[in-house]
C-alpha positions in Angstrom: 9.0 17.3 -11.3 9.2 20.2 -8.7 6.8 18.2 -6.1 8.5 15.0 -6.3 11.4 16.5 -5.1 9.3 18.5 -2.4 7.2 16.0 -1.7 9.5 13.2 -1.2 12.0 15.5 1.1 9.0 16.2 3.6 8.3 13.0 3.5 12.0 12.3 4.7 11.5 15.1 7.1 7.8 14.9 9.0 6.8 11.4 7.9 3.3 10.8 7.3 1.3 13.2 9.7 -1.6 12.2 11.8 -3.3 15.0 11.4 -7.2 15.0 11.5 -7.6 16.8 8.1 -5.2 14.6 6.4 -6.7 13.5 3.1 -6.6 10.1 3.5 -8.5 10.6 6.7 -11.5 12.4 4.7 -11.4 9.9 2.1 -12.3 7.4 5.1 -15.2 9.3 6.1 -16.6 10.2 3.1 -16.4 6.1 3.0 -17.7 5.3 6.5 -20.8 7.8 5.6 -21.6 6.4 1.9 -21.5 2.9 3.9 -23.9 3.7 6.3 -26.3 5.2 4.2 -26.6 2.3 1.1 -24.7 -0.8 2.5 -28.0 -2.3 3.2 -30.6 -4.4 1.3 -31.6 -4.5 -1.2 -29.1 -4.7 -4.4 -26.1 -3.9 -2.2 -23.6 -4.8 -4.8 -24.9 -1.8 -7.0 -25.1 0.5 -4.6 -21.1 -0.5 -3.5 -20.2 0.1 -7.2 -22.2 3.2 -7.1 -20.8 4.3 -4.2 -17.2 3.8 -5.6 -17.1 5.2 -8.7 -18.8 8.5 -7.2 -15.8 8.6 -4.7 -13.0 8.2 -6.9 -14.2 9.7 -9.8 -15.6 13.3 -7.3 -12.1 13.3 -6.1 -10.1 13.2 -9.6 -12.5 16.3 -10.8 -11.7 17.6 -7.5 -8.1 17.6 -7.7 -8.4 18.1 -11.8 -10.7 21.4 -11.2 -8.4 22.8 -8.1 -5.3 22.7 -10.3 -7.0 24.0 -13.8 -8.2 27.4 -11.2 -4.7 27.6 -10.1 -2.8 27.1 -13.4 -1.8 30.9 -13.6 -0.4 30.5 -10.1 2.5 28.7 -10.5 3.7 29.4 -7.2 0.5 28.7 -5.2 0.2 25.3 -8.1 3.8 24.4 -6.8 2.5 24.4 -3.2 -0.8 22.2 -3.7 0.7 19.4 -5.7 3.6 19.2 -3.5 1.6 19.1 -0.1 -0.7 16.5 -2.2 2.0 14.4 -3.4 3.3 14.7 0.3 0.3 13.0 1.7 -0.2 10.3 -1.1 3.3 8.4 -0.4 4.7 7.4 2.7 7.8 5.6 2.6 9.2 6.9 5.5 5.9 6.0 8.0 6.2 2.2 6.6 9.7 2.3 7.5 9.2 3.8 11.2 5.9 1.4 11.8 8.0 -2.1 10.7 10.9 -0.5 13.5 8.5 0.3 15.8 6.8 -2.8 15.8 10.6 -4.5 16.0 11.6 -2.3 19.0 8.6 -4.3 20.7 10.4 -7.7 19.7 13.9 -6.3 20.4 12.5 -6.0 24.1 10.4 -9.0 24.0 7.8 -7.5 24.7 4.9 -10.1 23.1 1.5 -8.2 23.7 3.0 -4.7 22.7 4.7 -5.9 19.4 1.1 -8.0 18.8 -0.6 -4.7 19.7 1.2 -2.6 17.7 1.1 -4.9 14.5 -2.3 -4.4 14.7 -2.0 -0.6 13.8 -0.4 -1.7 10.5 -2.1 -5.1 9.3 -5.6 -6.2 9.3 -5.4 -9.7 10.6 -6.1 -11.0 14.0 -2.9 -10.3 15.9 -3.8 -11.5 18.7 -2.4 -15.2 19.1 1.1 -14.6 17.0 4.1 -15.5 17.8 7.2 -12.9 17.7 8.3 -15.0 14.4 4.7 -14.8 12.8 4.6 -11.0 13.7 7.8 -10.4 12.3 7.2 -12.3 9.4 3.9 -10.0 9.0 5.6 -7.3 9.3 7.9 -8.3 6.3 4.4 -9.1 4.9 2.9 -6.0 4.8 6.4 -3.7 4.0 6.2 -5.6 0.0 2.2 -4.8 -0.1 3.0 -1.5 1.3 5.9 -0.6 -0.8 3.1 -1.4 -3.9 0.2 0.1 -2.6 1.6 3.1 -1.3 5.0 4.2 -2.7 5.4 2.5 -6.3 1.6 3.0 -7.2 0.5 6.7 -6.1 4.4 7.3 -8.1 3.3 5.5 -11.3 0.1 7.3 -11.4 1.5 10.6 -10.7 3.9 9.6 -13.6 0.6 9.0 -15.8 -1.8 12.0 -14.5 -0.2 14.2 -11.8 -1.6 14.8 -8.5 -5.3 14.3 -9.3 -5.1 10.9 -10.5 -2.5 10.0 -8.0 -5.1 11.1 -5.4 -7.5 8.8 -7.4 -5.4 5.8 -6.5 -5.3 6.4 -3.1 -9.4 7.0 -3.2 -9.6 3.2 -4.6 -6.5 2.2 -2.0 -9.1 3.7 0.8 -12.0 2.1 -0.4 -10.0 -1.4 -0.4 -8.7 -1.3 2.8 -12.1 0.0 4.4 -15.0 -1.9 2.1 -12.6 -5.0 0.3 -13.6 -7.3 2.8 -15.1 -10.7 2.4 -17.1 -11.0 5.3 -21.1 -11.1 5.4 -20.9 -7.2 5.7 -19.1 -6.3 2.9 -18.6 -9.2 0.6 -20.9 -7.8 -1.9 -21.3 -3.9 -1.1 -17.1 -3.9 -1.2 -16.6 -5.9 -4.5 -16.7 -3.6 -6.8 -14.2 -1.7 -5.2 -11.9 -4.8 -4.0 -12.1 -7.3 -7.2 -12.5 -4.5 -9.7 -11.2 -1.2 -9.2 -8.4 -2.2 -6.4 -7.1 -5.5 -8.4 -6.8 -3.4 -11.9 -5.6 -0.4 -10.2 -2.5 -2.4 -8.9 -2.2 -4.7 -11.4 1.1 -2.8 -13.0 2.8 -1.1 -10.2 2.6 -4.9 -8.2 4.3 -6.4 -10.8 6.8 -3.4 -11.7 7.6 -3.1 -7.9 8.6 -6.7 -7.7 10.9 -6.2 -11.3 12.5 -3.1 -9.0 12.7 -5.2 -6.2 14.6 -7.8 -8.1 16.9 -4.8 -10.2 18.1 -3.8 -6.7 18.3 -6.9 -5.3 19.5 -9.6 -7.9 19.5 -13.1 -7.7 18.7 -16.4 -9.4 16.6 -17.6 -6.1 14.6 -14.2 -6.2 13.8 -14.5 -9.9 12.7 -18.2 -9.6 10.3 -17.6 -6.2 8.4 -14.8 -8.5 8.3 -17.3 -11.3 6.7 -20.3 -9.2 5.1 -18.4 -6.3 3.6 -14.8 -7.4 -0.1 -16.5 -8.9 -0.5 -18.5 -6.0 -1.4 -15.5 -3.7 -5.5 -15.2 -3.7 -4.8 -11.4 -4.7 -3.8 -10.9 -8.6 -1.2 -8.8 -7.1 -0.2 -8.9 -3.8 2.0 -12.1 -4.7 4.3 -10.1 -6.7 6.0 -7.6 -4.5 5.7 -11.0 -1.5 7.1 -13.3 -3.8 9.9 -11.0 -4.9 10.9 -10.2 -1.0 10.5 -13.9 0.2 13.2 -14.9 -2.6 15.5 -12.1 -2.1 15.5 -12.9 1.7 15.0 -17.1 1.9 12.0 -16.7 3.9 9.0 -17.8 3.6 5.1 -16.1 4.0 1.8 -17.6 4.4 0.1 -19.9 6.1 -3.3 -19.6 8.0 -4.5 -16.3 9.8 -7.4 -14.9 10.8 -9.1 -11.9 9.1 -12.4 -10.0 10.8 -13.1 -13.6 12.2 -12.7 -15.7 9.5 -9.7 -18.1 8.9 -7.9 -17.3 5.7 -5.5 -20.3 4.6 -3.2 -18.2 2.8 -1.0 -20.0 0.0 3.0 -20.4 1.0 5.0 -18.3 -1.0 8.7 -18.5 -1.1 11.0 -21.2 1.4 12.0 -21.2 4.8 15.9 -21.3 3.8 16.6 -18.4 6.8 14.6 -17.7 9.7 12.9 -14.4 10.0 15.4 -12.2 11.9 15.9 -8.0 12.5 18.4 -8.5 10.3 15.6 -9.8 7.4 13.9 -6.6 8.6 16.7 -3.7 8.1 17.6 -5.7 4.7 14.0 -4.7 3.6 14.2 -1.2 4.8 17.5 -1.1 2.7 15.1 -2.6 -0.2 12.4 -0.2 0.6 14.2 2.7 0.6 16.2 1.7 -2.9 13.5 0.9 -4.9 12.1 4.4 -4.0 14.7 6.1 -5.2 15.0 4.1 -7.8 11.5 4.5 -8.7 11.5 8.3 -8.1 14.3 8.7 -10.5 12.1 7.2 -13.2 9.4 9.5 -12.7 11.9 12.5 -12.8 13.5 11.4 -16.0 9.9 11.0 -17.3 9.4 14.1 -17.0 12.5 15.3 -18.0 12.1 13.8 -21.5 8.8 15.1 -22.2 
């Protein structure tokens, strides 16, 4: 319980660092260096899946060995898990990156606000407009709120700080190896199609239900009904869906991803245009549904 509250208030205060021995970081080159040395031919799938389950399962015996040598140091315990739990979950960074990349819009300033999207999504920002980068933005705050608040919470809920660190091991892997271009369509599908899409298959769909407890309406519940399957992810549509009914906006379209044009399904309708104010509604979404979701995990462990 104890670094949930820790963890979340330096997360209020520092943000997520960008430190070069952040975890995340190291998770990335442990990736980068496993894909150099096996993501060639032959039998590249296997070796991807190899590579993968090695990763993510190291770093839950990591994390599970670390805290079973500290367990009579409940002090020094404390500490770990709440720097941990610090690093795993970042709502305030997804909040400052959507503003930052805003402030660039707010001062119409086109290639800085395209430039700066880039930091934050992996499609071709190039040739966007300021609507199509703010409606990106929007884009990525629902995935985001999934992958990297609701998730790395309901798996701390399930196994603490070691398979918490786990998740974001897969979330790595996704976002480095998950592609489906001629590099890594078959080296990054274990990780992408199998461990990625059942690894968020709960907290997509349970941070579109919180999304839609703090932000009720009929539109909202009908634009998850008809829209959330249509995404090409199993879950990426919920938490999208949810966001583009609550606001009466809609996402999708064609983009461009490492080169390749992606004709991404429409979800949700164009009712309102995409505006700041669309923008600081989500943050006020963002930041809700954390807390709401927080408070969950505390009275889970309360009750136990």
């Amino acid at each position: 319980m104890y670094p949930l509250l820790f963890g979340l208030l330096l997360d209020l205060l520092l943000g997520d660092p960008r430190w070069s021995l952040h975890p995340i970081r190291l998770f990335g080159k442990l990736i980068a260096v496993g894909e150099r040395w096996l993501n060639h031919p032959p039998h590249q799938k296997a070796k991807g899946t190899l590579l993968a389950l090695s990763l993510v399962l190291g770093v839950w015996g990591f994390f599970f060995f670390a805290e079973w040598l500290l367990a009579n140091h409940h002090y020094i315990l404390l500490v770990w898990q709440t720097v941990f739990f610090f690093f795993a979950i970042c709502p305030r960074s997804l909040i400052g990156e959507a503003l930052a990349v805003e402030k660039y819009v707010a001062d119409d300033d086109l290639e800085g606000a395209r430039r700066r999207l880039s930091w934050i999504v992996g499609r071709d920002t190039s040739q966007l407009s300021f609507a199509q980068i703010r409606t990106a933005v929007l884009e990525t705050l629902a995935e985001n709120l999934s992958d990297g608040v609701i998730a790395p919470l309901f798996y701390y809920a399930l196994g603490g700080v070691p398979l918490m660190m786990a998740y974001k091991m897969i979330n790595t892997l996704d976002s480095m190896i998950g592609y489906k271009d001629q590099r890594h369509k078959a080296f990054g599908f274990f990780s992408a199609r199998i461990l990625d899409d059942i690894a968020n298959y709960i907290p997509a769909r349970l941070t579109a239900l919180l999304m839609l407890l703090v932000a009720p309406s009929k539109r909202a519940f009908r634009t998850v009904w008809r829209d959330a399957r249509k995404h090409a992810s199993p879950n990426s549509g919920y938490p999208e869906s949810a966001l583009a009914g609550i606001l009466g906006v809609q996402f999708g379209g064609p983009n461009i991803y490492h080169g390749l044009l992606v004709e991404k399904p429409y979800i949700g309708a164009p009712i309102h245009p995409v505006t700041a104010r669309s923008l600081h509604h989500t943050i006020l979404i963002v930041i809700a549904v954390t807390l709401l979701a927080s408070a969950l995990v505390l009275l889970r462990y309360l009750l136990v």
